[in-house]
C-alpha positions as CSV (number, residue, x, y, z in Angstrom):
1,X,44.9,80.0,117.7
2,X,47.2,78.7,115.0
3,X,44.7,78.1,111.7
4,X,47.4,76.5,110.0
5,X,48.1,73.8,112.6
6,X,45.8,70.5,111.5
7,X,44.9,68.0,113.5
8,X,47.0,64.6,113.9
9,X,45.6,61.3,115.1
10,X,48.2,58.5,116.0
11,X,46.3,55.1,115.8
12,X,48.0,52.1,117.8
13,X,46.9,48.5,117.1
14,X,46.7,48.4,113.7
15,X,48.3,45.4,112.8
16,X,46.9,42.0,113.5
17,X,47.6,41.1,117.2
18,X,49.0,44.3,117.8
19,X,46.6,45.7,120.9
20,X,44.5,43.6,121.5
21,X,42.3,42.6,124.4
22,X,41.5,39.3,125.8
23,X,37.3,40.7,124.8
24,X,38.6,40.6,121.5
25,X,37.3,37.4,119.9
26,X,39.8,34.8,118.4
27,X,42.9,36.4,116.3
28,X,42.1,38.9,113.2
29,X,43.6,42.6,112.7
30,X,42.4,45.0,115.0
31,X,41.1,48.3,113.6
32,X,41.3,51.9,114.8
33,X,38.5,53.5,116.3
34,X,37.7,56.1,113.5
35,X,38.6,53.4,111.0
36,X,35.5,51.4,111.6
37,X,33.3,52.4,108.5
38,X,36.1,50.7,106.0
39,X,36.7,53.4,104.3
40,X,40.2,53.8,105.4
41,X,41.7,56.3,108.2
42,X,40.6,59.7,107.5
43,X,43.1,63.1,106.2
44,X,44.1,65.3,108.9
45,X,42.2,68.3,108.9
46,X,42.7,72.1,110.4
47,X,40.5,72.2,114.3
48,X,37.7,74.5,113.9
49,X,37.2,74.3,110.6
50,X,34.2,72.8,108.6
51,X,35.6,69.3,107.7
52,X,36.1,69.3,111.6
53,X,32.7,69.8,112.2
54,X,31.2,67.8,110.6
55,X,33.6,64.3,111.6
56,X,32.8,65.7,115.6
57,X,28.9,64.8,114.5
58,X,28.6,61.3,114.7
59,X,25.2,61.5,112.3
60,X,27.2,63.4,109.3
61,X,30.9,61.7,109.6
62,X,30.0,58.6,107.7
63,X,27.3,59.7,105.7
64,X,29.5,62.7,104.6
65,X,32.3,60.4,104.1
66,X,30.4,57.6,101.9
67,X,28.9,60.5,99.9
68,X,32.4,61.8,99.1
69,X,33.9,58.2,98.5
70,X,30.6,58.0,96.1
71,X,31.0,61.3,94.3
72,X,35.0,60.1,93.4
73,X,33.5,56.6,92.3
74,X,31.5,58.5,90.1
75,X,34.0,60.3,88.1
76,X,36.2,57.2,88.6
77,X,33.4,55.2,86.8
78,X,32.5,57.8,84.0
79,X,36.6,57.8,83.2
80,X,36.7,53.7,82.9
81,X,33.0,54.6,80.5
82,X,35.1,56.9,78.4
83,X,38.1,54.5,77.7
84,X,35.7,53.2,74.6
85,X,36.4,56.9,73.1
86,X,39.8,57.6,71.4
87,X,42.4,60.1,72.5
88,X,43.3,60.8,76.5
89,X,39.3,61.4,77.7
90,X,39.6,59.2,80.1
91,X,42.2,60.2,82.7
92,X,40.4,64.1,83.7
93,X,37.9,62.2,84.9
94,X,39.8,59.4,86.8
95,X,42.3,62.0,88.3
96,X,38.8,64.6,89.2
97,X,37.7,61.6,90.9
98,X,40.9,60.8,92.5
99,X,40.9,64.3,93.6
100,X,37.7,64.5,95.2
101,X,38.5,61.1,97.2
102,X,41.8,62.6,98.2
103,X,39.7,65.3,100.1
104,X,38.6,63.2,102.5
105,X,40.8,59.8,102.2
106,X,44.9,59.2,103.5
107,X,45.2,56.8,100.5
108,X,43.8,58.3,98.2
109,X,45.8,61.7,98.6
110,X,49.4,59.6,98.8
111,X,48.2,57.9,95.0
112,X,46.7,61.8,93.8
113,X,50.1,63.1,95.6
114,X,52.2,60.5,93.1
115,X,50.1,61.5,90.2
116,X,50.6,65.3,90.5
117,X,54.2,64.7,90.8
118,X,54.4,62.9,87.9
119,X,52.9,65.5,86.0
120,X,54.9,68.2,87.0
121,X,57.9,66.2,85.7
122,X,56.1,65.3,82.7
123,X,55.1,69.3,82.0
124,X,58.4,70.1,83.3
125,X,59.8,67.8,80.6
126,X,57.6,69.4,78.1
127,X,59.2,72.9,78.6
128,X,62.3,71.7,78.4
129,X,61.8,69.6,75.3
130,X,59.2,72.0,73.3
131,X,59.9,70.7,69.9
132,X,59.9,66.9,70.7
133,X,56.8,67.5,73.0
134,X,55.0,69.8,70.0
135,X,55.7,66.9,67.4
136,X,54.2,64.1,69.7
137,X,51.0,65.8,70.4
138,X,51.1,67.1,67.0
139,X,52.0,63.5,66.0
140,X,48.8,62.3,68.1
141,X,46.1,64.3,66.5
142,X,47.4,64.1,63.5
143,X,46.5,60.3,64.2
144,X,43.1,60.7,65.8
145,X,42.0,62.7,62.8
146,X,43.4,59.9,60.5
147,X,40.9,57.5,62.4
148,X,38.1,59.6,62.9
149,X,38.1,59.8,58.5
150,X,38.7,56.2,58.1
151,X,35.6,55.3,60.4
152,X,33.1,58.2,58.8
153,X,34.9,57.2,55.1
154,X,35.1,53.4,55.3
155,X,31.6,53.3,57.3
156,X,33.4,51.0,59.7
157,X,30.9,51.1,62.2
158,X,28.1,50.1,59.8
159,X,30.2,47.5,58.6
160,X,31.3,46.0,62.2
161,X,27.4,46.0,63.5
162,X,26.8,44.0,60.9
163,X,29.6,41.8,60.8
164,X,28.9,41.0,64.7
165,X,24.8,40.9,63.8
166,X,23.6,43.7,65.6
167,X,22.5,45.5,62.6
């Protein structure tokens, strides 16, 4: 047995109209038959293995599913909470979150696939460019740090929870 192979699925009637029966009902899109918890169609994944498994057992495929399209909502969530913070906090998060939904989810691995390529370019760019890349980053703590004193040293916070009657 080939481990490598993975399993394809080729869904027909997709599209609105597309396959349908006369049973139907009145018009709307049509929707694939592992495609019914509206989570979107599910990755491909190697026959025999675990991930296998557990979609063949129709009492752990969608609970396994929504607990993986919770755990990336999660992360997703806790990157969007960090945006408040300064500096680039928020996107490990976002793309961990991204990452765990790409596990399990078609779209979500096409949006993670565009991101890593992205950041290939953009480390590939870096080595390439050290000096520029070293005085941006360099550049942006520098900045950061700038901040960080004029909040502690100006007592901005003290002076904004006030201003806005919170204090």
């Amino acid at each position: 047995m080939d481990r490598t192979a993975t399993r394809s699925v080729t869904f027909t009637g997709n599209r609105a109209g597309e396959g349908r029966r006369h049973d139907d009902g009145p018009g709307g899109a049509t929707r694939c038959p592992d495609c019914t918890d509206g989570l979107g169609r599910p990755r491909p994944v190697e026959p025999g293995s675990w991930r296998d498994r557990v979609r063949e057992n129709p009492a752990l495929a969608l609970p396994y599913r929504i607990a993986v399209f919770i755990a990336g909502l999660l992360f997703v969530l806790l990157g969007l909470a960090l945006t408040v913070l300064p500096g680039p906090l928020t996107i490990p998060p976002v793309l961990v979150g991204l990452w765990v939904w790409s596990t399990e989810f078609e779209w979500a691995r096409r949006i993670f696939a565009t991101f890593r390529r992205k950041a290939v370019d953009t480390w590939r760019h870096a080595r390439q460019h050290p000096v520029s890349s070293l005085a941006v980053t360099v550049g942006g703590l520098a900045a950061a740090a700038l901040v960080f004193w004029a909040v502690g040293h100006f007592h901005l916070v003290d002076r904004a929870t006030s201003a806005l009657g919170l204090g």
